[in-house]
N, C-alpha and C positions, 0 to 999 in steps of 0.2 A: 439448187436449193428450192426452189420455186416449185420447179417438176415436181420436187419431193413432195409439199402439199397441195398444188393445183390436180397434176395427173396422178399424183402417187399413192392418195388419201393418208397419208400421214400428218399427223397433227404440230401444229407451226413448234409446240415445247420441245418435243422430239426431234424434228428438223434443228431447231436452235443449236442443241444439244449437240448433235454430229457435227455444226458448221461452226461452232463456237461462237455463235452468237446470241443473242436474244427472242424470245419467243414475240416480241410486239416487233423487232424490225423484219422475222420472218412474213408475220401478218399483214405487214407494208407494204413489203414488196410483192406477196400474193396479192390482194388486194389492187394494187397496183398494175399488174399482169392480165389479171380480170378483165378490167377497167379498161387500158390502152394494150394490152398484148407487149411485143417485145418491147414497142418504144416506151412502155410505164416503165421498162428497166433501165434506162438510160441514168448516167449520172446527174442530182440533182443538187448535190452538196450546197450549202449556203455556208460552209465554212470558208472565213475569210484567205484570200491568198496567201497573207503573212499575219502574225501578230504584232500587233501593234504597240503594247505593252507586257512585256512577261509579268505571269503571275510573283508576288513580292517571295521571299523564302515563306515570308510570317505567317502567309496563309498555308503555305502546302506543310508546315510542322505541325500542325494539329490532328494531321490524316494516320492513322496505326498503322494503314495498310491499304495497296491498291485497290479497288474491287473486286478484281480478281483471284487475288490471294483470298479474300476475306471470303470467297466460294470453295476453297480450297479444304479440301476431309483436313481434320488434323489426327485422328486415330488412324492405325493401318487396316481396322476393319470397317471407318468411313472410306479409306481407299481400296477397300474391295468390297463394299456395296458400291462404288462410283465407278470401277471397271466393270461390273458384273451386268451392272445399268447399260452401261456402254455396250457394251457385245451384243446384249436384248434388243438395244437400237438398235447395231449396224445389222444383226440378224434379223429385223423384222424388216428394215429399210432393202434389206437384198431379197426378201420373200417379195415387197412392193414392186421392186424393179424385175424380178424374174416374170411377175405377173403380168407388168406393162410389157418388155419384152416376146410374149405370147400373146398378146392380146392387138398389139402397137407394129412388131418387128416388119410388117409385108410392108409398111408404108415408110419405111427408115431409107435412109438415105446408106452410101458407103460409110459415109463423114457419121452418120447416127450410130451405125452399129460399133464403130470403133470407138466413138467416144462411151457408147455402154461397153465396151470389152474391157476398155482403160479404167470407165470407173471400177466395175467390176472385179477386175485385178488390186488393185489400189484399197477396195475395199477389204477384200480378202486379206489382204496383206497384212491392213490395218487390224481384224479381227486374229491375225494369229498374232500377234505382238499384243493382242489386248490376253489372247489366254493367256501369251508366257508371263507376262505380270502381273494376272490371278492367280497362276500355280506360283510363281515367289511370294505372293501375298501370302496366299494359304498356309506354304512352307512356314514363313516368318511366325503365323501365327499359330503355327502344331494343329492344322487343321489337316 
């Protein structure tokens, strides 16, 4: 994730986006990286070991919806602008790493170039299982 905005010049949203997280804890942990190199990556969590009190029901009834969901398309052509998006990422994120790979590869280690094959593969994977459920989107909607 890191690689992807330090070395990769992709932007923390984007990054987010692929890793499923957030574009400010992207920015963290870049910044982070900068700052102290790998050990900025280390775990820092301040979350407590245990909880100490569960939350009561009374409060979590008032919530409609995780967060998560509540980022959720709910039209099926919100869900194929939000795969279409996707593929534009993993296809621009694999144009960054083919470039780092040509620019980067003479200094890789054995361990480096497998772990870029792996992702690489993984990637790939990911972006055909992203067309086959644009062309059922499309299908769906007589596109």
């Amino acid at each position: 994730m890191v690689r992807s905005v330090v070395q990769g010049g992709l932007k923390a949203v984007d990054v987010a986006h692929l890793f499923n997280t957030t574009p400010k804890t992207v920015a963290k942990w870049a910044k982070r990286f900068g700052a102290e190199g790998v050990e900025g990556l280390r775990d820092r969590s301040s979350k407590p070991p245990f909880i100490v009190e569960p939350n009561p029901a009374s409060h979590v009834h008032g919530l409609e919806a995780k967060p998560k969901e509540r980022l959720m398309p709910r039209t099926l052509q919100e869900q194929l602008d939000q795969v279409e998006r996707e593929i534009e990422l993993y296809l621009e994120f694999d144009k960054v790493q083919k470039g780092r790979l040509n620019r980067e590869s003479y200094l890789w280690t054995a361990e480096d170039r497998i772990e870029w094959q792996e992702m690489q593969s993984a990637s790939a994977q990911r972006v055909r299982e992203l067309r086959e459920e644009r062309d059922a989107l499309r299908k769906r909607l007589g596109l």
